[in-house]
C-alpha positions as protocol buffer text, in pm:
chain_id: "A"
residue {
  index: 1
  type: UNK
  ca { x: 15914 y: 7115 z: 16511 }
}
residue {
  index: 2
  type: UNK
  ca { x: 15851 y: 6859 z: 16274 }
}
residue {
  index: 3
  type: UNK
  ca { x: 15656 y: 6536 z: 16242 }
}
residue {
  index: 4
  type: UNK
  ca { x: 16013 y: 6320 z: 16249 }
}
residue {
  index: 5
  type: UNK
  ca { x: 16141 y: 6466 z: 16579 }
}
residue {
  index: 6
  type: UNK
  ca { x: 16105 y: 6329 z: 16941 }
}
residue {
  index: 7
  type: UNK
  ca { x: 15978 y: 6625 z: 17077 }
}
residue {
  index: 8
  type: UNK
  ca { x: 15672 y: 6594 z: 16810 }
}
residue {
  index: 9
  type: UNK
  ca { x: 15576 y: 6307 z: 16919 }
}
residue {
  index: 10
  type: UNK
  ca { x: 15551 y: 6359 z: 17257 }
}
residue {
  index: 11
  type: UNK
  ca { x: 15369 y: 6702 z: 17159 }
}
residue {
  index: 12
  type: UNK
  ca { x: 15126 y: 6441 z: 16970 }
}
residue {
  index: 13
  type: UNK
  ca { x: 15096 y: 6208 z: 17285 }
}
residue {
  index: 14
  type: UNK
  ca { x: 14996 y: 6476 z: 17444 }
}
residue {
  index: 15
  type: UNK
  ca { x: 14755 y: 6651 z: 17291 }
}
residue {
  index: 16
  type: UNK
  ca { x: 14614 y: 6291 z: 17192 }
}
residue {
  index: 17
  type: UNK
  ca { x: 14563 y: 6244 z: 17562 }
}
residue {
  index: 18
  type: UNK
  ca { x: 14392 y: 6558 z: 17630 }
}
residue {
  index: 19
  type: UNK
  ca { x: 14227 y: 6489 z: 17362 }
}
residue {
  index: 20
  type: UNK
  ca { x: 14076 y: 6170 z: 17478 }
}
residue {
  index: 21
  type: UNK
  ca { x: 13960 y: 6269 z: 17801 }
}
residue {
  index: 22
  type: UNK
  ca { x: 13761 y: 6514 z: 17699 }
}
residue {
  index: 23
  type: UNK
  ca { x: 13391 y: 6299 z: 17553 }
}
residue {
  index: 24
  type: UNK
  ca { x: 13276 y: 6629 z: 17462 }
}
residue {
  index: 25
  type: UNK
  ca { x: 13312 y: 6765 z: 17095 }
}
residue {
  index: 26
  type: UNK
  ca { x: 13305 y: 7090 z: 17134 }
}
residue {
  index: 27
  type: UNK
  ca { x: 13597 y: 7087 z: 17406 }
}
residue {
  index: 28
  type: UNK
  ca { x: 13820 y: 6855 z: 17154 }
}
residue {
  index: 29
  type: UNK
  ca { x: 13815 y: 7172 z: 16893 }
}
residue {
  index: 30
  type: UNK
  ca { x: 13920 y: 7399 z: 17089 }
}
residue {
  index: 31
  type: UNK
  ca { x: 14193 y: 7180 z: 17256 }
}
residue {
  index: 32
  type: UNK
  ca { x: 14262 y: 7134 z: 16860 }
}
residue {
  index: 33
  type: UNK
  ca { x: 14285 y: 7482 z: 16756 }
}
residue {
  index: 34
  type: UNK
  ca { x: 14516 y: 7528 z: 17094 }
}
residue {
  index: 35
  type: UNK
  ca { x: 14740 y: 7294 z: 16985 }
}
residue {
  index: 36
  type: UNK
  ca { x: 14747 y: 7355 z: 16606 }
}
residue {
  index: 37
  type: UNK
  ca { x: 14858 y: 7756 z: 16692 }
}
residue {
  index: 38
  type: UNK
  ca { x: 15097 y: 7593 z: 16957 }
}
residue {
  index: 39
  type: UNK
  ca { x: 15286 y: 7412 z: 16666 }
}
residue {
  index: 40
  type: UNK
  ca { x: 15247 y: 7725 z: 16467 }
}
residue {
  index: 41
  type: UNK
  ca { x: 15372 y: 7922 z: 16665 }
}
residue {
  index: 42
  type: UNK
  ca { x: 15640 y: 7713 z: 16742 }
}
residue {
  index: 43
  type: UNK
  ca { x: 15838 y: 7766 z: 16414 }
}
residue {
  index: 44
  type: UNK
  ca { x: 15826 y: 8148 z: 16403 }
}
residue {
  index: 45
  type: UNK
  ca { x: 15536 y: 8376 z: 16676 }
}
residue {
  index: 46
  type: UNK
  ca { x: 15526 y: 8621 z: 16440 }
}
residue {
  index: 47
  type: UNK
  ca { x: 15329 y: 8459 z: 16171 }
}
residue {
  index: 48
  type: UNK
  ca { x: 15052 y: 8358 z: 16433 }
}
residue {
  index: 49
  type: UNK
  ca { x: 14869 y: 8642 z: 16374 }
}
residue {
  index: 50
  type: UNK
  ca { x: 14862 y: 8575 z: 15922 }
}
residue {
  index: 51
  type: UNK
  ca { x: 14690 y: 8235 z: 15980 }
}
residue {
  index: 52
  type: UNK
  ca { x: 14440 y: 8376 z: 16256 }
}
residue {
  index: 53
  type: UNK
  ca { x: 14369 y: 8688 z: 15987 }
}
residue {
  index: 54
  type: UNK
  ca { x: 14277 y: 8456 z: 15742 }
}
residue {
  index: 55
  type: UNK
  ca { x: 14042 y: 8211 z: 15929 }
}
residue {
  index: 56
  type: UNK
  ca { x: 13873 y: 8566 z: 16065 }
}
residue {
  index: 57
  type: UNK
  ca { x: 13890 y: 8706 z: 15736 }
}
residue {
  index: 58
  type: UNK
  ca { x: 13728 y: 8434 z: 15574 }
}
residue {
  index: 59
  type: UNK
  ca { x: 13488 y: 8301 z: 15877 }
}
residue {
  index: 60
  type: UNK
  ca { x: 13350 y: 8624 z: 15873 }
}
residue {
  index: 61
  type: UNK
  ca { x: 13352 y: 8695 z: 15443 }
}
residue {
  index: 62
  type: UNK
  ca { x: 13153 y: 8381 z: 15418 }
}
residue {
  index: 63
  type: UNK
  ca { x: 12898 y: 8458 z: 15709 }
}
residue {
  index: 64
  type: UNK
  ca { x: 12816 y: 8779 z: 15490 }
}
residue {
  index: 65
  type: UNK
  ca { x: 12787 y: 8605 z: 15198 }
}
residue {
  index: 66
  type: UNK
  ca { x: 12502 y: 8405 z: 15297 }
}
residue {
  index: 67
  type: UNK
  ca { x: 12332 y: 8633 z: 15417 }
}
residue {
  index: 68
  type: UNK
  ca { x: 12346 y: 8852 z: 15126 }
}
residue {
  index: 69
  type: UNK
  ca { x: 12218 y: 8562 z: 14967 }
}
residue {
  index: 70
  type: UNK
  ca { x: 11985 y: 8473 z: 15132 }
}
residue {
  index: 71
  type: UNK
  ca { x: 11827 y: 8841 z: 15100 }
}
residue {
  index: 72
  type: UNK
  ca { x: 11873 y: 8774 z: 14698 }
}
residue {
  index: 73
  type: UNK
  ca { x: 12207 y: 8962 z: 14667 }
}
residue {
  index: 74
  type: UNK
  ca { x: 12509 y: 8809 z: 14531 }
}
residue {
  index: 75
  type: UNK
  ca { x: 12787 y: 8870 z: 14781 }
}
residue {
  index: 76
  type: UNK
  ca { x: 13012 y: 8970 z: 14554 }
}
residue {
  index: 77
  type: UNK
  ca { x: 13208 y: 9166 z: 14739 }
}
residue {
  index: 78
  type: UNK
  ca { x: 13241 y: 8998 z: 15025 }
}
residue {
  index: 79
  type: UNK
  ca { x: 13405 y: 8744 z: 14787 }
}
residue {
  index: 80
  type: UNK
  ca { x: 13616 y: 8982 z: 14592 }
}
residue {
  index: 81
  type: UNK
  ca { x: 13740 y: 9077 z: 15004 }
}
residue {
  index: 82
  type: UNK
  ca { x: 13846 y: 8774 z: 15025 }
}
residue {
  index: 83
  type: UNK
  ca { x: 14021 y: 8673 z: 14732 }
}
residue {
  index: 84
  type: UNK
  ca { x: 14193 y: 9030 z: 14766 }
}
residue {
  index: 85
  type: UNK
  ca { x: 14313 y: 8957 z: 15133 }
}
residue {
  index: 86
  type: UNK
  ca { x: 14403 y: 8573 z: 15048 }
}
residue {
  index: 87
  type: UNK
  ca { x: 14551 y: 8597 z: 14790 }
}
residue {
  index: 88
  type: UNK
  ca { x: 14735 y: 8948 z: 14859 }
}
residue {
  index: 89
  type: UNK
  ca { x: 14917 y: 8796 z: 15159 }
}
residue {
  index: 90
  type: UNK
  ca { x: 15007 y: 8487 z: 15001 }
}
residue {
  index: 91
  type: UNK
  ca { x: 15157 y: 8664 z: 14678 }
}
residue {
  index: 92
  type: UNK
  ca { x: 15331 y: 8908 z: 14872 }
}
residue {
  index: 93
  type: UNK
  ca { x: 15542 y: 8656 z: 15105 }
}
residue {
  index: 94
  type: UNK
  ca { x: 15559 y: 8413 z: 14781 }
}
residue {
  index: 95
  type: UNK
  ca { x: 15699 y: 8716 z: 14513 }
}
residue {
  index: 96
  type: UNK
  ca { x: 15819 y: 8980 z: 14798 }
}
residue {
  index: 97
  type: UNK
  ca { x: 16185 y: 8856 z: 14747 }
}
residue {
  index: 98
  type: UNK
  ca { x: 16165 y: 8775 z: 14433 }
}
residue {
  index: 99
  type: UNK
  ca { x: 16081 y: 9116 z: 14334 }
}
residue {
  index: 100
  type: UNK
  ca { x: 16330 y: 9290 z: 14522 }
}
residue {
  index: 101
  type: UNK
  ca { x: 16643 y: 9080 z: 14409 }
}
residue {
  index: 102
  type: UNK
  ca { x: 16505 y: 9137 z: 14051 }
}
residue {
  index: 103
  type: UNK
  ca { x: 16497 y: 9527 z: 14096 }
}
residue {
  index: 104
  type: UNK
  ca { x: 16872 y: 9466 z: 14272 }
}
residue {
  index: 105
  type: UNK
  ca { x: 16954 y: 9247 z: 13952 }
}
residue {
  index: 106
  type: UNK
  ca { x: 16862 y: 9585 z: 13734 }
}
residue {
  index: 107
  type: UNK
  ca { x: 17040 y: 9843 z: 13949 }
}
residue {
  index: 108
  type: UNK
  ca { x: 17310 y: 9617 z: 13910 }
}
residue {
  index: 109
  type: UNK
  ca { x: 17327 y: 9585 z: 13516 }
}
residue {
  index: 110
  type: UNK
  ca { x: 17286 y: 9982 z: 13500 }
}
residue {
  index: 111
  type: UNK
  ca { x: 17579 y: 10037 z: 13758 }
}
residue {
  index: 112
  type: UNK
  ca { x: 17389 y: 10159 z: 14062 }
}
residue {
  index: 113
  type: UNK
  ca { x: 17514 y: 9883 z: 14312 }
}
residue {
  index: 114
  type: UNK
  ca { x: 17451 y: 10163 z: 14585 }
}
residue {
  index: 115
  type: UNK
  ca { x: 17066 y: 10164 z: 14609 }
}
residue {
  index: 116
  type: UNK
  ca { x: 17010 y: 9777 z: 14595 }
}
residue {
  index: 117
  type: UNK
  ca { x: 16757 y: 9709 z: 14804 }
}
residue {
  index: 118
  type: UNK
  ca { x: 16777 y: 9317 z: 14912 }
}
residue {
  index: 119
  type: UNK
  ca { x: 17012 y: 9363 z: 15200 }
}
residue {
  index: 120
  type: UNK
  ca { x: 16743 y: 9632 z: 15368 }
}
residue {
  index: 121
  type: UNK
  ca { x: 16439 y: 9441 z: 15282 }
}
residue {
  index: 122
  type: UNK
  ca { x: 16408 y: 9064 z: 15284 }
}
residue {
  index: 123
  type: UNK
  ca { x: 16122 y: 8864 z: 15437 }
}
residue {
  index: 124
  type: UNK
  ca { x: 16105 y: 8528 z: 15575 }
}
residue {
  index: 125
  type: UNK
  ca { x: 15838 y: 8284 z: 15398 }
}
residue {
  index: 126
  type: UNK
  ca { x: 15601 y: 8211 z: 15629 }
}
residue {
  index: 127
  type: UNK
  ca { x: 15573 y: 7798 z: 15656 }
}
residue {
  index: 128
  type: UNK
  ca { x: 15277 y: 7629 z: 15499 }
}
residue {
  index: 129
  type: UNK
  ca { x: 15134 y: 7980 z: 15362 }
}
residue {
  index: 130
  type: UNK
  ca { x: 15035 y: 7859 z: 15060 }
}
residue {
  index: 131
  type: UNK
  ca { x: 14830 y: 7537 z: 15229 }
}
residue {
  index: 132
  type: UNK
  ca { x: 14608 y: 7663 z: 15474 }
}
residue {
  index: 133
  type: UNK
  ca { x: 14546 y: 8008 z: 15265 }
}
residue {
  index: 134
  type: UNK
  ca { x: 14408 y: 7783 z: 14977 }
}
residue {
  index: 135
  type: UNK
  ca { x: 14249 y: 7587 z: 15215 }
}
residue {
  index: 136
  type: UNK
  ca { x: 14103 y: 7874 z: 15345 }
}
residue {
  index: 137
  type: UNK
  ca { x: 13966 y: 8028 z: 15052 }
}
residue {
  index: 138
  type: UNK
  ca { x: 13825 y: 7732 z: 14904 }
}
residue {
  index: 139
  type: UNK
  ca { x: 13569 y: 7816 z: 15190 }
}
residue {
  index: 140
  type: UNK
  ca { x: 13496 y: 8094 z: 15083 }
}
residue {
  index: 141
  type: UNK
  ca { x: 13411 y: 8035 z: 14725 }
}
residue {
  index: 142
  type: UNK
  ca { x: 13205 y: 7717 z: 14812 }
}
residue {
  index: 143
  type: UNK
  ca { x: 12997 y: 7907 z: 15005 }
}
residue {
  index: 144
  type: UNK
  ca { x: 12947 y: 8128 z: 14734 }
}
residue {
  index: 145
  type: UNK
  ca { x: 12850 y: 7895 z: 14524 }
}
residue {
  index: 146
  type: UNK
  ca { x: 12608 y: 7802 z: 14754 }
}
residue {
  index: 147
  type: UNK
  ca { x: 12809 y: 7402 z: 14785 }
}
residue {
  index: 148
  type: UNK
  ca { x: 12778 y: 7423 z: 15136 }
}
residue {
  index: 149
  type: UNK
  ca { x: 12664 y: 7611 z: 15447 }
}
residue {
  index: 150
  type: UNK
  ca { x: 12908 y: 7835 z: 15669 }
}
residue {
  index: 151
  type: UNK
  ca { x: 12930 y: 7716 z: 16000 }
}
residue {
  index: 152
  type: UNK
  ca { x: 12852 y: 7961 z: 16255 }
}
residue {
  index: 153
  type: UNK
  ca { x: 13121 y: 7850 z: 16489 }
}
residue {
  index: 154
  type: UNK
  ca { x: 13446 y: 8008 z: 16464 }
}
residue {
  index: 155
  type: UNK
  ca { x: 13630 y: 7757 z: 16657 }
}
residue {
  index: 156
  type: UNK
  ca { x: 13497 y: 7510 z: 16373 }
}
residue {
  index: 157
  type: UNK
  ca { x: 13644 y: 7685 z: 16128 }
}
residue {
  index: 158
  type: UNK
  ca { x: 13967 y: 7786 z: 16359 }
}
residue {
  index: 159
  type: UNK
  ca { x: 14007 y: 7378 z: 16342 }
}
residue {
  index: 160
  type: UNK
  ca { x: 13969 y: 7348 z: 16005 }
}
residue {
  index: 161
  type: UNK
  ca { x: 14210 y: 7596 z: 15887 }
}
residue {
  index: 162
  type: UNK
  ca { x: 14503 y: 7529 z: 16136 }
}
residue {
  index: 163
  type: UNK
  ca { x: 14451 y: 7179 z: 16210 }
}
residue {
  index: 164
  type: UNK
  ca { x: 14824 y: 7092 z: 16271 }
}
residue {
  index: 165
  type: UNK
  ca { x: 14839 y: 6741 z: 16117 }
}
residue {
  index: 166
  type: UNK
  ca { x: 14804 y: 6852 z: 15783 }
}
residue {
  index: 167
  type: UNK
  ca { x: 14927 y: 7243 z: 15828 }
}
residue {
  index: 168
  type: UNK
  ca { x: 15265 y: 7211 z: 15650 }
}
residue {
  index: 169
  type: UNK
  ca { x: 15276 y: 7011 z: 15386 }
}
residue {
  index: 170
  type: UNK
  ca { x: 14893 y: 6929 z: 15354 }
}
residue {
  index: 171
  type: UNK
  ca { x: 14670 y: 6790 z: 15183 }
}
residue {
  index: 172
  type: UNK
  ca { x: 14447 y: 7061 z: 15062 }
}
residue {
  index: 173
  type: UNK
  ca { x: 14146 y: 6975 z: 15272 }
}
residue {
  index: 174
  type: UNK
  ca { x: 13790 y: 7148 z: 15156 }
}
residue {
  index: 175
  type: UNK
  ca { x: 13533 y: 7270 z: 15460 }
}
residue {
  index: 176
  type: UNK
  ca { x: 13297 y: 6989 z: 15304 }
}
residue {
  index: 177
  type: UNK
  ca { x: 13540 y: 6699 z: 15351 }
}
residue {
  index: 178
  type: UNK
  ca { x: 13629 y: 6750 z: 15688 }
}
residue {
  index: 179
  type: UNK
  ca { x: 13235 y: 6926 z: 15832 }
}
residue {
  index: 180
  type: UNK
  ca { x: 13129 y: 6574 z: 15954 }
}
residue {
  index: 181
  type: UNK
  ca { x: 13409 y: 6500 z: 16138 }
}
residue {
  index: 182
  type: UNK
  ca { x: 13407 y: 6832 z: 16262 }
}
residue {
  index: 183
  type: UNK
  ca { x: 13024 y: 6804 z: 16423 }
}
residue {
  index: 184
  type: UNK
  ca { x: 13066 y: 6460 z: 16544 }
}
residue {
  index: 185
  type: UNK
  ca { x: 13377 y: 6245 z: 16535 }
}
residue {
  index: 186
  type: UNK
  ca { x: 13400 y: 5894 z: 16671 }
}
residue {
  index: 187
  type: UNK
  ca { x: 13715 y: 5732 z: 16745 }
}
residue {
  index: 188
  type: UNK
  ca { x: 13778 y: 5361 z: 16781 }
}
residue {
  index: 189
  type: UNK
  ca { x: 14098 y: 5156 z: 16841 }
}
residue {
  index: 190
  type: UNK
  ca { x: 14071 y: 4996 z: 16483 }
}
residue {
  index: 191
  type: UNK
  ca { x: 14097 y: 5344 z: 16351 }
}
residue {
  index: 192
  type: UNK
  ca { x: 14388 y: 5466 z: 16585 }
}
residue {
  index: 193
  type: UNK
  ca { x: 14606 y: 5133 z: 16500 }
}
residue {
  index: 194
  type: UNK
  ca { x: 14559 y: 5182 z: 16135 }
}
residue {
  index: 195
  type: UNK
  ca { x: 14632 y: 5554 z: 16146 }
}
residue {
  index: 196
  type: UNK
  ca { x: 14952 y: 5482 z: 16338 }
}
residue {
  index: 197
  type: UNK
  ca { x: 15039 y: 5214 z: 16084 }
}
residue {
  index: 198
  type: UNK
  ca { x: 14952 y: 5512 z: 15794 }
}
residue {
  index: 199
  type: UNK
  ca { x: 15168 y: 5766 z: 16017 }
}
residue {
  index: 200
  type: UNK
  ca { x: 15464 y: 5467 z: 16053 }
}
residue {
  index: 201
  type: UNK
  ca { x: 15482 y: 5470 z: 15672 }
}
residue {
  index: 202
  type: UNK
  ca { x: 15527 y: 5809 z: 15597 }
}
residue {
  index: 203
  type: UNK
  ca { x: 15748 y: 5842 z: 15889 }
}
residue {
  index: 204
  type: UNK
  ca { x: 15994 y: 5572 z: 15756 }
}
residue {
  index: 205
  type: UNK
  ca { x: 15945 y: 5716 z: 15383 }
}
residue {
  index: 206
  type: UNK
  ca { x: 16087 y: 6041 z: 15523 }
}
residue {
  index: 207
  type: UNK
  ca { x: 16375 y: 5868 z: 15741 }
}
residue {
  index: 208
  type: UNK
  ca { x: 16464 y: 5525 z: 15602 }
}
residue {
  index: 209
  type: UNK
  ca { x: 16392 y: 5654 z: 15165 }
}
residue {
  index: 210
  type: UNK
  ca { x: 16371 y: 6010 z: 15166 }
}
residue {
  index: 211
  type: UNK
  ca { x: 16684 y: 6100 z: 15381 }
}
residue {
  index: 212
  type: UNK
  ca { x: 16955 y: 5883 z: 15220 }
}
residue {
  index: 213
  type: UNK
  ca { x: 16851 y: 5971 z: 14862 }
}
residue {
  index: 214
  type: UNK
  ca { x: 16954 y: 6319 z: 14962 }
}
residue {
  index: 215
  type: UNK
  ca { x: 17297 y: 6220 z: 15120 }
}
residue {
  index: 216
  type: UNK
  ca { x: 17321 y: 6058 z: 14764 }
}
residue {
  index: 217
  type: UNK
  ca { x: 17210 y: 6373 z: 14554 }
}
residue {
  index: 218
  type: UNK
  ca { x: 17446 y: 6575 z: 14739 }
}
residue {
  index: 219
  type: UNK
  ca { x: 17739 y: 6376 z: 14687 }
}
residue {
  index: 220
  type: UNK
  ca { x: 17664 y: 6362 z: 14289 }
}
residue {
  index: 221
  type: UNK
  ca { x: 17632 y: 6725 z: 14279 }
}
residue {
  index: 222
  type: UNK
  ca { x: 17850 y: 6852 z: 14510 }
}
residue {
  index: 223
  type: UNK
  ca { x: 18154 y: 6674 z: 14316 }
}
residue {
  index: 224
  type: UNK
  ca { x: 18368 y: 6932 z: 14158 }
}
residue {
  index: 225
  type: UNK
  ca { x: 18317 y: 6759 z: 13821 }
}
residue {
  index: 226
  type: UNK
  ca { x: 18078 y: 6479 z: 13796 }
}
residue {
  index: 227
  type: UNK
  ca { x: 18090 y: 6228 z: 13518 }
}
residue {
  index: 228
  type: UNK
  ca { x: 17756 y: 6105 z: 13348 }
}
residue {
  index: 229
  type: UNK
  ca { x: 17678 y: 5808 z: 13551 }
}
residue {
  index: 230
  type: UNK
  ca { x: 17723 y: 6067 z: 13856 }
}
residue {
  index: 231
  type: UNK
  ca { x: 17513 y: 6288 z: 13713 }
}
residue {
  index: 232
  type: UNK
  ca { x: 17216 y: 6092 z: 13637 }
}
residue {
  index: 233
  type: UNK
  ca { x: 17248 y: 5884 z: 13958 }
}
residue {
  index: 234
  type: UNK
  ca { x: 17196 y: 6232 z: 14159 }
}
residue {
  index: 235
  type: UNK
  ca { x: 16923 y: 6343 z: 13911 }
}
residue {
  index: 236
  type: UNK
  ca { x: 16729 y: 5965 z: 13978 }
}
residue {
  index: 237
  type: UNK
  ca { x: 16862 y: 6047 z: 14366 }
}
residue {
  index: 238
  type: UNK
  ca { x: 16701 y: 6386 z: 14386 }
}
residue {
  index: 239
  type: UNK
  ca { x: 16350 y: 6264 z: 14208 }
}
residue {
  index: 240
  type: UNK
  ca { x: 16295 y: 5985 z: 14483 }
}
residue {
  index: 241
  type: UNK
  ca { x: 16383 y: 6228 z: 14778 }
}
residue {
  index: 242
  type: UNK
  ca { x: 16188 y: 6477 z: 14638 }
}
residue {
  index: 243
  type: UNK
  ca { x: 15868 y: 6230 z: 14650 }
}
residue {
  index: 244
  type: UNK
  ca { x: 15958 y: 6033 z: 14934 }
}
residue {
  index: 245
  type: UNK
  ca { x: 15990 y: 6349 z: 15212 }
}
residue {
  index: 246
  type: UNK
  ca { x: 15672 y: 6512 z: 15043 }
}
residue {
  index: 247
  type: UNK
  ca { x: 15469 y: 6149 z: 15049 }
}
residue {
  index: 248
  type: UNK
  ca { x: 15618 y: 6081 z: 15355 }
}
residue {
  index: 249
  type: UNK
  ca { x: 15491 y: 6414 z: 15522 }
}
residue {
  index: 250
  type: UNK
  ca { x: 15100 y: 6361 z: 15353 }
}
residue {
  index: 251
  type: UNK
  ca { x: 15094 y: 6004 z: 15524 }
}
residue {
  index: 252
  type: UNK
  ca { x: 15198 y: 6124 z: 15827 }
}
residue {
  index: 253
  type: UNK
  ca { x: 14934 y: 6375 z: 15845 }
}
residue {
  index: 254
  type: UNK
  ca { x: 14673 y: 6136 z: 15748 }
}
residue {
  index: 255
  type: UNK
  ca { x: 14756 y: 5900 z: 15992 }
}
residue {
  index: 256
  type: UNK
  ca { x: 14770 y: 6140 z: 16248 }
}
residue {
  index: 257
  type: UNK
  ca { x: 14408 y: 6293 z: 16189 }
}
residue {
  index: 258
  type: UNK
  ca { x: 14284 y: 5913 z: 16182 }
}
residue {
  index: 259
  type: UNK
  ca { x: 14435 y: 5890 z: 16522 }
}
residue {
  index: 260
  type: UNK
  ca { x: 14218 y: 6204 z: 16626 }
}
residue {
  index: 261
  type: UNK
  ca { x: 13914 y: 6159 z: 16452 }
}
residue {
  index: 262
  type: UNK
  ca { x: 13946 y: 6264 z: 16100 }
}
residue {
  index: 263
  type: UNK
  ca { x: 14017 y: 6174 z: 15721 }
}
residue {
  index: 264
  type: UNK
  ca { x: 14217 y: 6309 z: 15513 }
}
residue {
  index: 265
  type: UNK
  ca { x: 14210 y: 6237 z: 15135 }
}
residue {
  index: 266
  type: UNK
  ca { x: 14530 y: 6109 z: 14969 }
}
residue {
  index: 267
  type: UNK
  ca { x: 14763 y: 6335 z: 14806 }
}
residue {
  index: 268
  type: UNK
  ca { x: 15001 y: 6034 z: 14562 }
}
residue {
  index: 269
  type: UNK
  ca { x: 14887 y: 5763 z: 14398 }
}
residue {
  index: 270
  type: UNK
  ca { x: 15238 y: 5591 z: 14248 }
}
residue {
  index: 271
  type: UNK
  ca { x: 15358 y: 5933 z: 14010 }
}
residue {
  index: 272
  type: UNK
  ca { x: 15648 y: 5784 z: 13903 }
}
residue {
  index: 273
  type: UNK
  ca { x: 15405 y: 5516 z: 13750 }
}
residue {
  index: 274
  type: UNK
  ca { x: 15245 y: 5748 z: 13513 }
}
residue {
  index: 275
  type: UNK
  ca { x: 15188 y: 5753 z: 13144 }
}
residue {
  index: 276
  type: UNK
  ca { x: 15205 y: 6070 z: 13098 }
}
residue {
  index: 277
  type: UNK
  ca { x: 15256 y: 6421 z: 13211 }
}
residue {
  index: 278
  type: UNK
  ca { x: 14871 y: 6431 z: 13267 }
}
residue {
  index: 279
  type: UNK
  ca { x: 14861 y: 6103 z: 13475 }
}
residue {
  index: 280
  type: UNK
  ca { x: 15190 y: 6249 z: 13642 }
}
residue {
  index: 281
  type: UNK
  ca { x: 15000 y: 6587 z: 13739 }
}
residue {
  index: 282
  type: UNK
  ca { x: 14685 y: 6347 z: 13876 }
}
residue {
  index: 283
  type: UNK
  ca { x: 14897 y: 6163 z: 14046 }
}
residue {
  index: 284
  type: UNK
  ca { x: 15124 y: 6427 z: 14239 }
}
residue {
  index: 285
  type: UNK
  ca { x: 14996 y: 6599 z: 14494 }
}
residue {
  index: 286
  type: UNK
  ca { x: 14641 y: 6577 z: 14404 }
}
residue {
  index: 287
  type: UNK
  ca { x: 14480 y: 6795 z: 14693 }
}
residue {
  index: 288
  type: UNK
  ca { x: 14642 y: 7097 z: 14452 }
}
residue {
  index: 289
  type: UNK
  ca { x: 14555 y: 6973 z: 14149 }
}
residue {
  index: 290
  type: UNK
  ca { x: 14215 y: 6925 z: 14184 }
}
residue {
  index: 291
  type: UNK
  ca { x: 14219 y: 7256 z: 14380 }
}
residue {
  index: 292
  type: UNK
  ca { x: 14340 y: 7411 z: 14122 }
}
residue {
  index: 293
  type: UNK
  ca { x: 14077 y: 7255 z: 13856 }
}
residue {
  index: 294
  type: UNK
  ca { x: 13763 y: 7339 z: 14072 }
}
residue {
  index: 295
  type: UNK
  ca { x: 13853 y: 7692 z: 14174 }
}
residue {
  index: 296
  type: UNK
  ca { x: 14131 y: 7848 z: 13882 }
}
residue {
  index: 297
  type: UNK
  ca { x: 14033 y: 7624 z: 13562 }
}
């Protein structure tokens, strides 16, 4: 199920209406968190239970790491548990593959085609992994640095991790940017039109831009022996498609958490406009890079 089908939207309509006749927070979340393991689980059951082991994993790492602060420890391990668990998971779905068609790539070059090993083992990559893990773990680690305070509400947290707007192709949301929203949203039409005029964007970057540059970079490199002109037409083909479906997919997500209550920070800002390959990395997908620069760098 994704954001460009039919059935999506009436699976947003829905929830939306729930959603709105229910003036209580506190029911809202948990009508979110319902819905947001709904559309999980809608692309593959299986992998319901890694995004529910990391929001417990983490809910409950942070919890301890306050209060080992607060009784003048450090928490340390509590953080090292979840950086272990986090990042484990994530590396092993990411490199699992990879690994095993490498060690099939060396039987092969030493003649021992019998014991390759990718046939037997192969996993599926679990979607959006890599977005609500990060997500999740930047959590974590601002609590240890004592940025902000764990909530004490799992189904806060439950929101904030799966919230299904932004579950697949993000942005990389922080706890911090999305706690007031969390405690206390209010809607109003003016915010509902303009995050259905947000979500109309995206949605006709992915359909109207996106889309028919990839026809066109599939034609240029599926010819059996493009020319020049061809070639860089596919390459210039490819580059838009590549940033229109990805932009495309971050509006839509913002415009759909405006619609329910929340905002979500921008993730482009014109990359094809930048001066550089520094500007360029500011510029494309930001969420990551500034992830990247507060918790790796």
């Amino acid at each position: 199920m994704v954001f460009s089908e039919p059935r999506f939207l009436l699976f947003f309509l829905l929830v939306f209406g729930v959603h709105w006749l229910l003036r209580h927070n506190t029911p809202r979340k948990y009508v979110l968190v319902i819905a947001s393991l709904y559309f999980y689980g809608s692309w593959d059951p299986r992998f319901l239970a890694l995004i529910v082991g990391c929001a417990t994993v983490d809910f409950v790492a942070a919890g301890r790491i306050a209060s080992a602060q607060q009784r003048g420890k450090s928490g340390k391990g509590w953080l090292l548990m979840s950086l272990s668990y986090d990042l484990g998971t994530l590396g092993f779905f990411k490199y699992f593959n990879f690994g095993v068609a490498s060690y099939d790539a060396l039987l092969t070059g030493l003649g021992l085609d019998g014991l390759r090993l990718e046939l037997a083992f192969r996993i599926t990559l679990p979607l959006g992994i890599s977005f609500y893990t990060l997500q999740s773990l930047s959590y974590t680690m601002d609590v240890y640095r004592d940025e902000i305070h764990p909530t004490r509400r799992f189904v806060d947290f439950a929101a904030y991790v799966a919230f299904f707007p932004q579950l697949v192709a993000g942005p990389i949301v922080r706890y911090s940017q999305l706690a007031a929203d969390l405690r206390n949203r209010r809607e109003s039409r003016r915010q509902f039109a303009d995050g259905m005029g947000v979500f109309i964007i995206g949605l006709a970057k992915k359909l109207l831009l996106a889309n028919p540059c990839g026809v066109l970079a599939d034609q240029a490199f599926g010819a059996a022996g493009p020319d020049v002109p061809s070639a860089w037409i596919g390459l210039f083909a490819y580059s838009f498609q590549i940033y229109f479906d990805f932009s495309g997919y971050s509006e839509m997500a913002i415009g759909l958490g405006m619609m329910v209550g929340f905002t979500l920070p921008a993730n482009f800002h014109a990359p094809y406009r930048a001066t550089s390959l520094r500007d360029f990395w500011r510029r494309w997908h930001i969420s990551l890079s500034s992830w990247l620069r507060d918790y790796l760098y």
